[in-house]
C-alpha positions in Angstrom: 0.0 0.0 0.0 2.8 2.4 -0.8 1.8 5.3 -2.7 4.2 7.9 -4.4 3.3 11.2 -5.8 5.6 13.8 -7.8 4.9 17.0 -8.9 7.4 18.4 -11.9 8.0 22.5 -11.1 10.3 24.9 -13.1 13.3 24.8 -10.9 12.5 21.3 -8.6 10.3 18.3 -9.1 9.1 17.4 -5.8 8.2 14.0 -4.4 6.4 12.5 -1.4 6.6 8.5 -0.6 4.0 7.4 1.9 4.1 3.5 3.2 2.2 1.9 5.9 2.6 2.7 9.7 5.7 5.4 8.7 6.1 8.9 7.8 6.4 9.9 4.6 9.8 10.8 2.8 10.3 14.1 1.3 12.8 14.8 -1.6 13.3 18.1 -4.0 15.3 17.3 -7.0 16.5 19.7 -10.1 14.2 19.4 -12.9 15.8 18.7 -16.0 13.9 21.1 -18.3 15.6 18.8 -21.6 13.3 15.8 -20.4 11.6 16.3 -17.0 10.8 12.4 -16.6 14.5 11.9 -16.2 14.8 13.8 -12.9 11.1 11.9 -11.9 13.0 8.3 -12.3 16.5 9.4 -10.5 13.7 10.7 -7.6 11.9 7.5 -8.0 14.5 5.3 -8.0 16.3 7.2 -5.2 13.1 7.5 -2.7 12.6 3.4 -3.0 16.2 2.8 -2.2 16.0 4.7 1.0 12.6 3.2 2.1 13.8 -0.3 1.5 11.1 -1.0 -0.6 10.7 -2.1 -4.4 8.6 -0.4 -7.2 6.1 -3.4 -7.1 5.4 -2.6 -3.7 3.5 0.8 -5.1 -0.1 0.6 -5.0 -0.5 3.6 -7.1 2.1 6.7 -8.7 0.4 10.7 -8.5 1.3 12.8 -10.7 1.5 17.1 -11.4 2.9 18.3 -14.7 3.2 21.6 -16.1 3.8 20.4 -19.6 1.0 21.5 -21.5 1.1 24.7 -20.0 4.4 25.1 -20.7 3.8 24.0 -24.0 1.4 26.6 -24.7 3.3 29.5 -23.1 6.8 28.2 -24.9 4.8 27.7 -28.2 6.5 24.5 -28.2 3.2 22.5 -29.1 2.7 20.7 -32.2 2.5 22.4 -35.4 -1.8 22.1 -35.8 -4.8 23.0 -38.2 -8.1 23.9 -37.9 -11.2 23.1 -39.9 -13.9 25.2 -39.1 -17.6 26.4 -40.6 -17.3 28.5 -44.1 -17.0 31.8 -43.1 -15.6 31.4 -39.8 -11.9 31.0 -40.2 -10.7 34.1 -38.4 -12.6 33.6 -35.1 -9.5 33.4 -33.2 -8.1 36.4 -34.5 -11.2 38.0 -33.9 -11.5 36.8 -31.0 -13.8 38.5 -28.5 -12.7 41.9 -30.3 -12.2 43.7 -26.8 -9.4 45.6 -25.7 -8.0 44.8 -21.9 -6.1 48.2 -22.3 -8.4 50.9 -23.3 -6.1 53.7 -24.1 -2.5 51.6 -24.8 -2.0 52.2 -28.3 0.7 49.6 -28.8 -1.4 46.8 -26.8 -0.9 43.4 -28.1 -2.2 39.7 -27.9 -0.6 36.5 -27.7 -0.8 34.7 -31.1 -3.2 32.0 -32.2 -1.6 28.8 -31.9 -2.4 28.0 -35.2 -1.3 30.1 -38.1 -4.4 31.5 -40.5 -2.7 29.2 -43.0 -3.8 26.1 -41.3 -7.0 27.2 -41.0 -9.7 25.2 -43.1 -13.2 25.8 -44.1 -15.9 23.2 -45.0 -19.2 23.9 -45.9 -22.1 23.5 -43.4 -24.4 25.2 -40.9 -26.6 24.1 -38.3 -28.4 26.1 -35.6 -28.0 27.1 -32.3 -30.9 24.1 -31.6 -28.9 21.8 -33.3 -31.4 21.5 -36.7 -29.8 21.7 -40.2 -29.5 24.4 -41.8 -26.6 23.7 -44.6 -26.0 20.2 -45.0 -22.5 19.0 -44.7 -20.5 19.2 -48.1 -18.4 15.7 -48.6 -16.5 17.5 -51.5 -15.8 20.5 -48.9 -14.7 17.9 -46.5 -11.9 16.2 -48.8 -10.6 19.6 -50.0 -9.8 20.4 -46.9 -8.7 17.5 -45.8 -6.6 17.5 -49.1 -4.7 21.0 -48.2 -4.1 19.5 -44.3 -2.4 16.6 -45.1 0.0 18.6 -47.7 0.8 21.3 -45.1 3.3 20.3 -41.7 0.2 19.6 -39.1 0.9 17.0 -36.6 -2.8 17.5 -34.8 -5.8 19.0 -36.2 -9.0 20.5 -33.9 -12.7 20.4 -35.7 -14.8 23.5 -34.7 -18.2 23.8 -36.3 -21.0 26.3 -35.5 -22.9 25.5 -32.8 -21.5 21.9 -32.4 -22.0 21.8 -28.8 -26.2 21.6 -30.0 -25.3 18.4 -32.1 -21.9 16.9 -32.8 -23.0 15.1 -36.3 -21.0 17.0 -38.4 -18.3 17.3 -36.4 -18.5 13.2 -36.3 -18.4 12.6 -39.7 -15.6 14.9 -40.5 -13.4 13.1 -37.7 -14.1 9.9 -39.8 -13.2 10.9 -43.1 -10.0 12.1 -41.3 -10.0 9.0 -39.6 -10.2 6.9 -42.9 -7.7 9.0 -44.5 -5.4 10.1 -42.0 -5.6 7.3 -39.5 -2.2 8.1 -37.3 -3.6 11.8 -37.0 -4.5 13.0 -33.8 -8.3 14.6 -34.3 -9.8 16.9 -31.5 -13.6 17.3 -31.5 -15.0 20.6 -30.4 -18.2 18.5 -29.5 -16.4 16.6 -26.8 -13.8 18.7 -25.7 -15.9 21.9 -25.4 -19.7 21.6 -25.6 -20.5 24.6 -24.6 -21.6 28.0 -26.7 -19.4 30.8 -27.4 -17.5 30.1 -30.7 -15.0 31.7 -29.7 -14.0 30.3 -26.4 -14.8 26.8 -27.4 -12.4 26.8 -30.5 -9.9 28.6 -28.4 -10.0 24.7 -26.2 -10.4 22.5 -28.9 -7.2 24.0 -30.4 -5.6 24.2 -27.2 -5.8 20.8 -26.7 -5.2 19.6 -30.6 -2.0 21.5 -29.9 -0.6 20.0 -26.7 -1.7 16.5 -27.7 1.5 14.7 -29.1 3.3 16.6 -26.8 1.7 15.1 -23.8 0.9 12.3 -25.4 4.3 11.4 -26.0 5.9 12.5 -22.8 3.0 10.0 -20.9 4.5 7.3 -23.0 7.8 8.1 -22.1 7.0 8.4 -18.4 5.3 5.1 -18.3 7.4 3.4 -20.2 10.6 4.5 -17.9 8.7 3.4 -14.5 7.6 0.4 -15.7 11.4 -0.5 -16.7 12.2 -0.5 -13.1 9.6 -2.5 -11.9 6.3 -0.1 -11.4 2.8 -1.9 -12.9 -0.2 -0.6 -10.9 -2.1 2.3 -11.5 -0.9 6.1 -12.6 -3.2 8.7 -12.1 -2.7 12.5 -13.2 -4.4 15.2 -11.5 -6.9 17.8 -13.6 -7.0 21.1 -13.6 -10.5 21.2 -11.4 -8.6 19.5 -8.8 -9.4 15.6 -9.6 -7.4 12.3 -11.1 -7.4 10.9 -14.1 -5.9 8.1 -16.4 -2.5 8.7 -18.4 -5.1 7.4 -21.5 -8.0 10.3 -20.2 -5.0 12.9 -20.2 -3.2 12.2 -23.0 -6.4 12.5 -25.2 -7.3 15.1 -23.5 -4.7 17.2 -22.6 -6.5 20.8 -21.7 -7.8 18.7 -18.6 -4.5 19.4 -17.0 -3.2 22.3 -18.2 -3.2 23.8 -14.4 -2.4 20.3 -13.1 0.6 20.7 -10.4 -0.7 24.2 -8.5 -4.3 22.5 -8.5 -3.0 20.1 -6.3 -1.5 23.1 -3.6 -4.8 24.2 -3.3 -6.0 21.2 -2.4 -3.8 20.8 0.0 -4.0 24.3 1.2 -7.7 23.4 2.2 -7.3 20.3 4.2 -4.2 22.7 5.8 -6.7 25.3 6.7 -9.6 22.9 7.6 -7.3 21.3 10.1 -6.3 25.4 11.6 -10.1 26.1 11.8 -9.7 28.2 8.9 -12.9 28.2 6.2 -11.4 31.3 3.7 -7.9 30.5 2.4 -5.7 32.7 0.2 -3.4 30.0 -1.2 0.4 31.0 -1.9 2.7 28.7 -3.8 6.0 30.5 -4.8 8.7 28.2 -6.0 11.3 28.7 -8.8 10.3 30.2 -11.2 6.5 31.2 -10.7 4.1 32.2 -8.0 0.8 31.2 -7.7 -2.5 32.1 -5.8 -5.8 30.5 -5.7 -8.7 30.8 -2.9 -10.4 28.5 -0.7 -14.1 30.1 0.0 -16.1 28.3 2.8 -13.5 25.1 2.4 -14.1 24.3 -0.8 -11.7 25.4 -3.6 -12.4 28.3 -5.7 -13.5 26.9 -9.7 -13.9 29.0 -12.5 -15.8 27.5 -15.8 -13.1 29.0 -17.5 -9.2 30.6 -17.4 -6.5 32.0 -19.7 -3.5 31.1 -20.3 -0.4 33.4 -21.1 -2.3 36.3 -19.8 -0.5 40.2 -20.6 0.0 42.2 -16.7 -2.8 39.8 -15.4 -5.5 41.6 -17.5 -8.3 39.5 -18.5 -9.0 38.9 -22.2 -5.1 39.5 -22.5 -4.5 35.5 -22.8 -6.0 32.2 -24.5 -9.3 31.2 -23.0 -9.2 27.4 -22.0 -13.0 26.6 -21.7 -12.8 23.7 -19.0 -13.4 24.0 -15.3 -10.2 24.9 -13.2 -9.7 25.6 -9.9 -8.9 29.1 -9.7 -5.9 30.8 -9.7 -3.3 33.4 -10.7 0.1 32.6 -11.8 3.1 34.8 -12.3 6.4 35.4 -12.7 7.7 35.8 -9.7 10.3 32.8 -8.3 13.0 32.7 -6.4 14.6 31.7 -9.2 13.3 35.5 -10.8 15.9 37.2 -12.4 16.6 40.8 -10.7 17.5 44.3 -12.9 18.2 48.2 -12.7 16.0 49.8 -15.6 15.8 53.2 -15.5 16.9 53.5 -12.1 14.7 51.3 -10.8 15.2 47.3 -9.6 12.9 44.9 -12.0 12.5 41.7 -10.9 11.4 38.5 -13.1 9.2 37.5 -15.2 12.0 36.0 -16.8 13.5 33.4 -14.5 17.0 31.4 -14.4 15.0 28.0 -13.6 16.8 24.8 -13.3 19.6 25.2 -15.4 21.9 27.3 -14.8 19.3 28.4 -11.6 20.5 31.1 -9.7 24.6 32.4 -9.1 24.5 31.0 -5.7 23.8 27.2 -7.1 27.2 26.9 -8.9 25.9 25.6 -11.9 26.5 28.4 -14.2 24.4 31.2 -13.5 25.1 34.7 -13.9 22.2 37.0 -13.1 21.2 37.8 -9.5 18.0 36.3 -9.0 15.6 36.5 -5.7 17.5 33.7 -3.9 21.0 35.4 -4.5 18.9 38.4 -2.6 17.5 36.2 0.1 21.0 34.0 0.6 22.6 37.9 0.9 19.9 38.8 3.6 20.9 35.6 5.8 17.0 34.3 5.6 19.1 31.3 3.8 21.1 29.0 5.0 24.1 28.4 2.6 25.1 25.4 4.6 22.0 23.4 4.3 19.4 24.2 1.4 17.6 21.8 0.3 17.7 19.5 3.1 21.7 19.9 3.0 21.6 18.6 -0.6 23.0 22.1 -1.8 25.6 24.5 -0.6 25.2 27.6 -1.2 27.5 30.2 -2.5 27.2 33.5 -0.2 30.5 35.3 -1.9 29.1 34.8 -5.4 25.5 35.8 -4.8 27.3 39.3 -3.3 29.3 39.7 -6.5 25.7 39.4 -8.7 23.5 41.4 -6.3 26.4 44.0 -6.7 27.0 44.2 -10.5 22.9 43.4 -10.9 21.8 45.9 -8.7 23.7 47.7 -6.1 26.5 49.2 -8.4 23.9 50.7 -11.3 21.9 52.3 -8.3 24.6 53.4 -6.2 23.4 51.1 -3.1 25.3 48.8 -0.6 24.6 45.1 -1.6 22.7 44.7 1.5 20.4 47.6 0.6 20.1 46.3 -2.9 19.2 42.7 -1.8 16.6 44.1 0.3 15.1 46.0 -2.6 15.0 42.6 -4.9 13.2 41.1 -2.1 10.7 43.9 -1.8 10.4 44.2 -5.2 9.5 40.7 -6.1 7.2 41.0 -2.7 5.7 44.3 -4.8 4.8 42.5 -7.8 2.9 39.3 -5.8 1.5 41.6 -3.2 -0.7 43.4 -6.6 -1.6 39.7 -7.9 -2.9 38.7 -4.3 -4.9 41.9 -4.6 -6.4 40.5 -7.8 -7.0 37.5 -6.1 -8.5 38.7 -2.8 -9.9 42.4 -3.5 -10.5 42.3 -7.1 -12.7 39.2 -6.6 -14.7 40.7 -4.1 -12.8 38.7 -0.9 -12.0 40.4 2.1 -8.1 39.5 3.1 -8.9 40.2 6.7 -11.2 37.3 6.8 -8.9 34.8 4.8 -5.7 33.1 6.2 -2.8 32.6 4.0 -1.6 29.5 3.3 2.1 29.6 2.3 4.3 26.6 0.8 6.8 26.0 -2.1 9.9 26.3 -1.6 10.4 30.0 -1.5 6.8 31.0 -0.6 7.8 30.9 3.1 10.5 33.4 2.7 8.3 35.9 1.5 4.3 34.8 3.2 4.5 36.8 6.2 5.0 40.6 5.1 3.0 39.8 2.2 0.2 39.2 4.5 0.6 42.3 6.3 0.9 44.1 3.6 -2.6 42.5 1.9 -4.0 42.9 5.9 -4.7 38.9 6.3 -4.5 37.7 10.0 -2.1 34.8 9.9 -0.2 32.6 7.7 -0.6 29.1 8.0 2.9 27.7 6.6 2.5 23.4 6.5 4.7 20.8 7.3 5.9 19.8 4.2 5.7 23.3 2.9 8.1 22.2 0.6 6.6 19.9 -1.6 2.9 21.2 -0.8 1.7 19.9 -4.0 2.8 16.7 -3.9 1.3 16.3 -0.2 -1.6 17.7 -1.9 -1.9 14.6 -5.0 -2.4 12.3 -2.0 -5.1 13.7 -0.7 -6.5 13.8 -4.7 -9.3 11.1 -5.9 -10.5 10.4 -9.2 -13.3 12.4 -10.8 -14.5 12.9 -14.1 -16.2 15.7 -14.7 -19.0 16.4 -17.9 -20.8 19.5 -19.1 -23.0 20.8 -22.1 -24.6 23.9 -22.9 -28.7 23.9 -23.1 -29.6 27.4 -23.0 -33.1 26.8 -21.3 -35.4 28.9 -19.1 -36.0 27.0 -15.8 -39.9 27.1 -15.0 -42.0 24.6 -13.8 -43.0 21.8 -15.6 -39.0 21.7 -17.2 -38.0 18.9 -15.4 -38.0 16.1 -17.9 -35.6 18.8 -19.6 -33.6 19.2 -17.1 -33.7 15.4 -16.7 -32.7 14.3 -19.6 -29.6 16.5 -20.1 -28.6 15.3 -17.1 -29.0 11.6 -18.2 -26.7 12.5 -21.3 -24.2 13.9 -18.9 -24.4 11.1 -16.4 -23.4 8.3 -19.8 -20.8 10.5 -20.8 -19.4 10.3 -17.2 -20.1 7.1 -17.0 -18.4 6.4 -19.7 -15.0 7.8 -18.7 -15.6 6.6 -14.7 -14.7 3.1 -16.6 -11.6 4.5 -18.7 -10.0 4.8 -14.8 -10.1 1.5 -13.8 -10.7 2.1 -10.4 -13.6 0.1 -8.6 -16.3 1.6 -6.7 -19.9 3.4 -7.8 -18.9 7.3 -8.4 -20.9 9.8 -6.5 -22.7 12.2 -8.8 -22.8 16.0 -7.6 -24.1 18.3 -10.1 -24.4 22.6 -10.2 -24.9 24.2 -13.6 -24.5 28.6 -15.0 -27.5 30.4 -14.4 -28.8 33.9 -15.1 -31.8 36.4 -14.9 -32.9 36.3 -18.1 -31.5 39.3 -20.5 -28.4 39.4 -19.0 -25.5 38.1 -20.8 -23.2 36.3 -18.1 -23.8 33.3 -15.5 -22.6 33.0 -12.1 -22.2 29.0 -10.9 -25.1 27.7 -8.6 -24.7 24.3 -7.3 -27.8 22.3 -7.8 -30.0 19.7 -5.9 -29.1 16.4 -5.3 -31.5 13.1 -6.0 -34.2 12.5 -8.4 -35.2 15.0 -11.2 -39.1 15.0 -10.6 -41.7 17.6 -10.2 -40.4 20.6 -7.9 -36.9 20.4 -9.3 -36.9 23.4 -11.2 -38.4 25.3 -8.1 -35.0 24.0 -6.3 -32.8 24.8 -9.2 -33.9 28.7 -8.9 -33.9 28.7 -5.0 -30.1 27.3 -5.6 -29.9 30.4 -8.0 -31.5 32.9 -6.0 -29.1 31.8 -3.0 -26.2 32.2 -5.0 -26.5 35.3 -6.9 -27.3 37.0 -3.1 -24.3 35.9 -2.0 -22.0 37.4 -5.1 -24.3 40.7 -5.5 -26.6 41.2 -1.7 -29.1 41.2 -3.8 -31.9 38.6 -5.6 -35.0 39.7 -7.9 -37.9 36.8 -7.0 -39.8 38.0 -10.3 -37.2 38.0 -12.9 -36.9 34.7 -15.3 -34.3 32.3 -14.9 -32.5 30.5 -17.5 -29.9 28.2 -17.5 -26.8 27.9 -20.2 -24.2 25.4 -19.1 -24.9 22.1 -17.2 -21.9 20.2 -15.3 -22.3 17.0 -13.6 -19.4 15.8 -11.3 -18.4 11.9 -11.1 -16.1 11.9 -7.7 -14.8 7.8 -7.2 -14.5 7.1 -3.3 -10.9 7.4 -1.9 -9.0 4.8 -0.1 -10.0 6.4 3.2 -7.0 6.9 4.8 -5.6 10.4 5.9 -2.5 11.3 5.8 0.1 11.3 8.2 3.1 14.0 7.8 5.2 12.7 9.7 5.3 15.1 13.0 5.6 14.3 16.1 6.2 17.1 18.6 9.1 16.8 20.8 8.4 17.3 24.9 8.5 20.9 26.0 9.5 23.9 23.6 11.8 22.0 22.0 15.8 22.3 21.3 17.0 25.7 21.9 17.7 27.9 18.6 21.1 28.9 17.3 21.4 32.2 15.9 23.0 33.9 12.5 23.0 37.3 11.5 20.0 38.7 9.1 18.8 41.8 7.6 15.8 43.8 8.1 14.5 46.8 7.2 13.1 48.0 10.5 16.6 47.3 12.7 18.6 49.4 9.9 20.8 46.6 8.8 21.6 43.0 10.1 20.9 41.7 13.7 21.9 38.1 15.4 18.6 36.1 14.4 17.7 32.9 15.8 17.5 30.4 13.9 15.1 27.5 14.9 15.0 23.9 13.5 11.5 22.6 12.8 11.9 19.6 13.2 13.4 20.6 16.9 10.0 22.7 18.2 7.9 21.1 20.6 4.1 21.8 20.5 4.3 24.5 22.6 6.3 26.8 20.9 6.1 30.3 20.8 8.5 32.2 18.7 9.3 36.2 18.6 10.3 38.1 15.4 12.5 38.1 14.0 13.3 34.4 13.4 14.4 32.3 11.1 12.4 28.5 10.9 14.8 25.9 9.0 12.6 23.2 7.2 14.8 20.3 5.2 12.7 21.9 1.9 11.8 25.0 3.1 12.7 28.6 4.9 10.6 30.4 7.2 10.9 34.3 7.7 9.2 35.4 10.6 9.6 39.2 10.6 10.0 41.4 13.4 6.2 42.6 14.8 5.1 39.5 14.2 5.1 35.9 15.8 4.5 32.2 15.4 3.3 29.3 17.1 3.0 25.5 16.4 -0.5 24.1 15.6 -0.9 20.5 16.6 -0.7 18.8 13.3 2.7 20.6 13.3 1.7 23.4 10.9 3.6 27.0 11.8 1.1 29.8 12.7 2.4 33.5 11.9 0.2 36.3 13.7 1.2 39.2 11.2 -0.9 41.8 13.7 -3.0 42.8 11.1 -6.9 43.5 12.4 -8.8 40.4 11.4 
């Protein structure tokens, strides 16, 4: 009953090995950007060796990947067409036609992912009921068909008007591609996307036709390398929404885990904050070479029916709409692997990053631009003698030398002074995109905790919290490989939606019914692709709106049969929600409904799990000390430095400190100070007014 989960990163890929009656083991290694499943087999194989154990001793392997997303970002995805209705071939150039920058003349987009050139049309229309209203053209089909085979596409995505109403067209030009082009990946708009909004939905379908071979192939490659040493249970790889699926679900399709690895921090961010008594979580992952936030609202995760990716400044409609439920969150630049600048007499940090290789001066391995953990090792938060669980040692002299030709010499500042304004800087930039998250989405930070993990997030949680005015940060043990913790607590779950643009009245229930019984085979469907026993538990909420206006807000939905009195339920669910978004409800406007989702969740092996802690008697070992610099003592003061591994449960701790995790760092600033929970979690009371 051994269970290992990995989650790849830009800088590390981080592992977790849980057995039977003993704590887990915890590794960081390098990612190897060149082929990431070579540093996920050195881990493997490494993890196993010290537990004593072989690979057919693992019941199951978890994984996070950042792949496709990297993919997409990179534009490293296959080269892909697109055949799409007559007349529609520049809807992604088109696009929504809005600007996210009013008044900035030289705004700009990110590029379609497939060139105008491998953009087909065929001939045929139906409407937005799903009735005929052009028949499809065979003769269309072949000519287009024709010009993709003599271009360079690896992949091709179908899009057809208003194919989420009835996916027969979109069918039969998948099997003429099929008959033709039999070793060519085909993505159906109809199955990846059935939902309205041309736009949107062809924006997925693409997305996905162009990450396929990718993914597909690095799957193959991962599976094939495990199973050379020994591994032949089940792999499971988590979604986007926050659920597992099959390497076969995700390598067909792909845009299910294009948010894959900081889905799983969230996760584990609200069991973290369930455990502290804390229902509202700002989640806060900063490793390498990104930091991301999500939210936990009433202890569930924050979804969104949709996201971009490669977003401009965090402005949305600046970046590719994926149309697939995510949970939500906002990713940026900003690692500790962020490369630091003086532009214009000003320090820039990130959103280019040194990453694994070379990574930062300090590693050794080649780097030559300060980066945020050059700043941090020069402010004595890090400890150059044992980072990464004393895997690395850290270069103090060469860090200096970067910080000072980076950043201290162009601004005429002492390196210490200059390191502290990298670390404020990158602070700056993640303090605005927790704004966005908390503020800008109508959360109050004084009534949400933060939950802090990665490997640098830590470092930076606490005066980001003040600055934001949340109460506390929550940091976990484990921080360090959060979300890996995070893919054991994960279970499998298939998730299926259409849209049916329908006004909810009584006597609609054999409607609503029967979309849901289409929804329930197609989930049923896929439940069986998992292989994993047990009768899923079906959960179902759906888009709603007053009728006239042109947006939906999520409502989750009753439970149980589909009889009379559903639809009264379905607009009571409505009329709940919408109060809680706007403090308002209108009892006499019209509902309708436009997207339906229906959630198949597979029963997990039960077992919670253990980290590992055990809290020693008393307060624990007393603390060394090492100098560190702060702002508010003028310069550097003797810090102590605590081991947490070393507090006892009663711990109390005065800033400012330092806590030493094997894959983490904790500052605790001065005005602030932190106690051990009893699941051995660190609790920073920043003083802000809850």
């Amino acid at each position: 009953m051994w269970r290992m989960a990995f989650d790849i990163g830009g800088t590390f890929t981080d592992f977790v090995l849980a057995g039977p009656d003993t704590p887990p083991r915890f590794l960081k290694a390098p990612t190897t950007p060149a082929d990431p499943s070579r540093a996920v087999v050195d881990g493997f194989e490494r993890l196993l060796a010290e537990a004593g154990v072989g690979a057919d001793a693992l019941a199951t392997v978890l994984h996070a990947t950042t792949v496709a997303t990297n993919a997409i970002i990179e534009r490293k995805g296959a080269p892909t067409a697109l055949i799409t209705t007559a007349g529609f071939r520049d809807v992604l150039v088109i696009g929504r036609q809005k600007r996210y920058e009013t008044y900035d003349l030289y705004m700009d987009k990110p590029p379609p992912l497939v060139p105008r050139r491998r953009i087909l049309e065929v001939t045929e229309r139906l409407g937005p009921d799903g009735t005929v209203e052009v028949a499809l053209d065979p003769a269309s089909v072949d000519a287009a068909i024709d010009a993709l085979l003599a271009s360079d596409a690896r992949s091709v995505a179908v899009a057809l008007l208003h194919a989420y109403a009835s996916p027969a067209h979109e069918q039969a030009v998948a099997e003429r591609l099929r008959a033709r082009a039999p070793d060519l990946p085909v993505s159906l708009s109809s199955r990846i996307s059935p939902k309205f909004r041309e736009y949107e939905r062809t924006s997925t379908t693409v997305a996905n036709a162009y990450v396929r071979p990718i993914v597909g192939r690095y799957i193959e490659r991962l599976e094939g390398a495990l199973a050379a040493r020994g591994f032949r249970n089940d792999i499971f790889i988590m979604q986007s929404a926050g659920g597992l699926v099959s390497p076969d679900l995700a390598a067909e399709e792909p845009v299910r885990i294009v948010e894959s690895g900081p889905a799983a921090g969230v996760l584990m961010s609200a069991l973290v904050g369930a455990a502290a008594g804390e229902d509202h979580v700002i989640t806060f992952d900063m490793g390498g070479t990104t930091a991301k936030l999500g939210a936990v609202d009433a202890g569930e995760p924050a979804v969104t029916p949709t996201f971009e990716v490669d977003p401009i400044r965090y402005r949305p409609g600046s970046g590719l709409p994926i149309n697939v439920p995510a949970i939500e969150l906002l990713e940026i630049g900003a690692g500790g692997g962020s490369i630091a600048r003086a532009e214009f007499g000003v320090i820039h940090v990130g959103p280019e990053s040194a990453g694994a290789d070379p990574g930062p001066i300090c590693y050794g391995r080649g780097g030559d631009r300060a980066t945020v953990t050059d700043a941090n090792l020069v402010l004595g938060y890090l400890n150059p003698a044992y980072f990464n669980a004393g895997e690395m040692a850290l270069d103090v002299d060469a860090a200096r030398a970067g910080v000072a030709r980076d950043v201290a010499r162009p601004l005429d500042l002492s390196v210490e002074r200059a390191a502290w304004g990298v670390h404020a800087a990158a602070n700056a930039n993640m303090e605005r995109a927790m704004r966005i998250v908390s503020v800008e989405r109508g959360r109050d930070p004084r009534r949400y905790a933060i939950v802090a993990f990665g490997g640098a997030g830590p470092v930076h949680a606490a005066r980001l919290a003040r600055a934001v005015g949340a109460p506390r940060v929550i940091v976990p043990f484990g921080a360090g490989v959060g979300s890996a913790i995070g893919l054991l607590q994960a279970v499998p779950k298939i998730e299926t939606s259409m849209t049916r643009v329908l006004a909810v009245d009584d006597g609609t229930e054999a409607a609503i019914a029967d979309i849901y019984a289409e929804l329930q085979r197609r989930a049923r469907a896929d439940v069986a692709r998992l292989g994993v026993p047990g009768e899923p538990v079906f959960s179902r909420y759906g888009y709603l709106r007053y009728r006239g206006q042109g947006y939906e807000i999520r409502a989750d939905l009753p439970s149980g049969a589909i009889g009379t009195g559903y639809a009264a339920g379905v607009r009571a669910a409505f009329h709940e929600a919408y109060q809680r978004s706007y403090g308002y409800r209108d009892e006499r406007a019209g509902i309708e409904a436009v997207d339906w989702h229906l959630v198949a969740t597979l029963p997990g092996d039960g077992r919670a799990l253990d980290l590992g802690w055990r809290a020693p008697s008393g307060t624990g070992t007393a603390p060394s000390t090492r100098l560190a610099w702060f702002p508010e003592t003028e310069g550097f003061v003797e810090t102590a430095i605590h081991d947490r591994r070393h507090l006892g449960a009663d711990a109390h701790i005065e800033g400012p400190a330092v806590v030493e995790d094997p894959e983490a760092t904790i500052v605790v600033p001065p005005g602030t100070r932190a106690r051990m929970s009893a699941q051995g979690h660190l609790v920073i009371e920043t003083g802000a007014s809850a």
